[in-house]
matplotlib code that plots the C-alpha trace (Angstrom):
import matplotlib.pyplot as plt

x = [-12.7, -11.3, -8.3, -6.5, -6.1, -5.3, -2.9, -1.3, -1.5, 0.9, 3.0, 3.8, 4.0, 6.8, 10.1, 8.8, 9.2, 12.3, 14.0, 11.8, 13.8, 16.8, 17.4, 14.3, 13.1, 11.0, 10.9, 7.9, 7.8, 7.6, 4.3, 2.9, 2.9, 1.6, -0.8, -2.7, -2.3, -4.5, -7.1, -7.3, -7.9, -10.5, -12.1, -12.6, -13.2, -16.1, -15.2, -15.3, -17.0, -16.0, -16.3, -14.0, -10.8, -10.4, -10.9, -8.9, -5.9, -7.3, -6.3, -3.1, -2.6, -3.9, -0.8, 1.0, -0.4, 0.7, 4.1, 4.1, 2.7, 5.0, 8.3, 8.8, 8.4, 5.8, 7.5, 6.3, 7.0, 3.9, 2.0, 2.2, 2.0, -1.5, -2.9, -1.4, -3.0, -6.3, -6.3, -6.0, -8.3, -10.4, -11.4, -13.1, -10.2, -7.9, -9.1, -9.3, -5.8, -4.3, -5.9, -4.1, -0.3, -1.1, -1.9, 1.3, 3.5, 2.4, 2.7, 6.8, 7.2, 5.9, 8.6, 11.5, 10.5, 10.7, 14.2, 15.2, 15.9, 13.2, 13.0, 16.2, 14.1, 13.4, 10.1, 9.8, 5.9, 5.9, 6.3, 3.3, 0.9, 1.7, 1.0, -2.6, -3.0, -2.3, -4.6, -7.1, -6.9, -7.0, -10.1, -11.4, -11.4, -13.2]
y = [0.6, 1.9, 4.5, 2.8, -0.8, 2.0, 3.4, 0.1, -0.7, 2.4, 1.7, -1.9, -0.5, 2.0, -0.6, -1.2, 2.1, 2.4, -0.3, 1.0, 4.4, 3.3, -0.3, -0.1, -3.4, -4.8, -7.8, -10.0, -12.2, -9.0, -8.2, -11.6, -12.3, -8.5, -9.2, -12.4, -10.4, -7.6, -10.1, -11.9, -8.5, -7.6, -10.5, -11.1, -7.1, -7.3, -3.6, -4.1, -6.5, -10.0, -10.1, -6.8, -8.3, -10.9, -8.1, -6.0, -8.5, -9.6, -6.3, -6.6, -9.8, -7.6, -5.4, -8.3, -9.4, -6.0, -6.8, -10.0, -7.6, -4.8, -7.0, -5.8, -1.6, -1.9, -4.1, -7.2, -5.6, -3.1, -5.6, -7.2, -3.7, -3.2, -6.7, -6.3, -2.7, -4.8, -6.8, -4.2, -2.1, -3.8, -3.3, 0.4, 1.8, 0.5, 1.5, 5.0, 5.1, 3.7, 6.6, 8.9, 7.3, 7.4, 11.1, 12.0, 9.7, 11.5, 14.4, 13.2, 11.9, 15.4, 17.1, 14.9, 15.5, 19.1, 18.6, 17.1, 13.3, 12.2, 8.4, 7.5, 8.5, 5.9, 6.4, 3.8, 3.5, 2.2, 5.8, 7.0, 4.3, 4.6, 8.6, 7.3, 5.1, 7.9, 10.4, 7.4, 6.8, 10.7, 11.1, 8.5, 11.2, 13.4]
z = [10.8, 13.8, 14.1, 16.6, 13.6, 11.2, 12.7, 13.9, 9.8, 8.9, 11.6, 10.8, 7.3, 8.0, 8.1, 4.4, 3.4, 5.3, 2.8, -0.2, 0.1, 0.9, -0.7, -3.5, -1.8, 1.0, 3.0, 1.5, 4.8, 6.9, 4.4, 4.6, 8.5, 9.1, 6.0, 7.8, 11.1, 9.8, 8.2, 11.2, 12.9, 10.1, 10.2, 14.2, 14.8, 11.8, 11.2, 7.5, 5.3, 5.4, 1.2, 1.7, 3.1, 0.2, -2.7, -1.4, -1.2, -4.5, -5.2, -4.3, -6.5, -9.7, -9.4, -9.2, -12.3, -13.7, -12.9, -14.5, -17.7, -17.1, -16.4, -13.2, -14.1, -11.1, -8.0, -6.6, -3.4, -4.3, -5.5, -1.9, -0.1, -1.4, -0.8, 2.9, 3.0, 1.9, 4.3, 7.0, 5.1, 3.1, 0.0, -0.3, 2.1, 0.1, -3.3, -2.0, -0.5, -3.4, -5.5, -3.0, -3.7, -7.2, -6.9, -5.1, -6.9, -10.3, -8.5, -7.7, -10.6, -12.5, -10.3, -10.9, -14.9, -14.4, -12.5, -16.0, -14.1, -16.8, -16.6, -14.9, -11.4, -9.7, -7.9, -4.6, -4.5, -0.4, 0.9, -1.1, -0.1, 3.4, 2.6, 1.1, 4.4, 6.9, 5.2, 5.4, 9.0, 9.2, 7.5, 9.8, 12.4, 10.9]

ax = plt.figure().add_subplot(projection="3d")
ax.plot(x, y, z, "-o")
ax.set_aspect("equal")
plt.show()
């Protein structure tokens, strides 16, 4: 995958995290239109997998499903995040990015434990996965 399409991925990414933080939402449509955009984009460039684009939106509709389960502790807002991240990323780029968000949202969450919040702190997951994606497109230059 090339650095310029992941960068372009965070940056369309960054009005969801905007209204993650400050409304503990995001605009699905806003997801959806830049999710087909970057499978189009995967899909045409070839930089990934073909098979890779679908699984990692599949991805996606998992943590969707674990919403369903969880009744709603995880968003559907996330859900969609990582099947739009798929398709920009496929599936491999995605699984490893998504390790990286859950890394630094334990890592949150473990602080706002020890700042005695305990489960009243609300923890908006978009900020961390577009922390996952730029560490991504930064390993991609190295």
């Amino acid at each position: 995958m090339s650095v310029i399409k992941g960068l372009t991925a965070v940056i369309l990414f960054l009005p969801c995290v905007v209204t993650d933080i400050r409304k503990k939402s995001v605009s699905v449509w806003h997801l959806l239109a830049t999710g087909i955009a970057g499978a189009a984009f995967s899909l045409i460039l070839g930089d990934v997998p073909w098979w890779s684009v679908p699984a990692g939106i599949l991805l996606g509709g998992a943590f969707l499903l674990l919403t369903k389960i969880t009744r709603g502790a995880i968003g559907y807002g996330d859900g969609t995040m990582i099947a739009f991240l798929g398709a920009w990323f496929g599936l491999g780029q995605t699984l490893s990015l998504l390790l990286m968000a859950l890394i630094l949202a334990a890592v949150w969450g473990g602080i706002c434990l020890f700042r005695k919040k305990g489960r009243k702190c609300r923890i908006p997951f978009a900020p961390f996965l577009a922390a996952g994606a730029a560490v991504n497109v930064v390993a991609m230059l190295f």
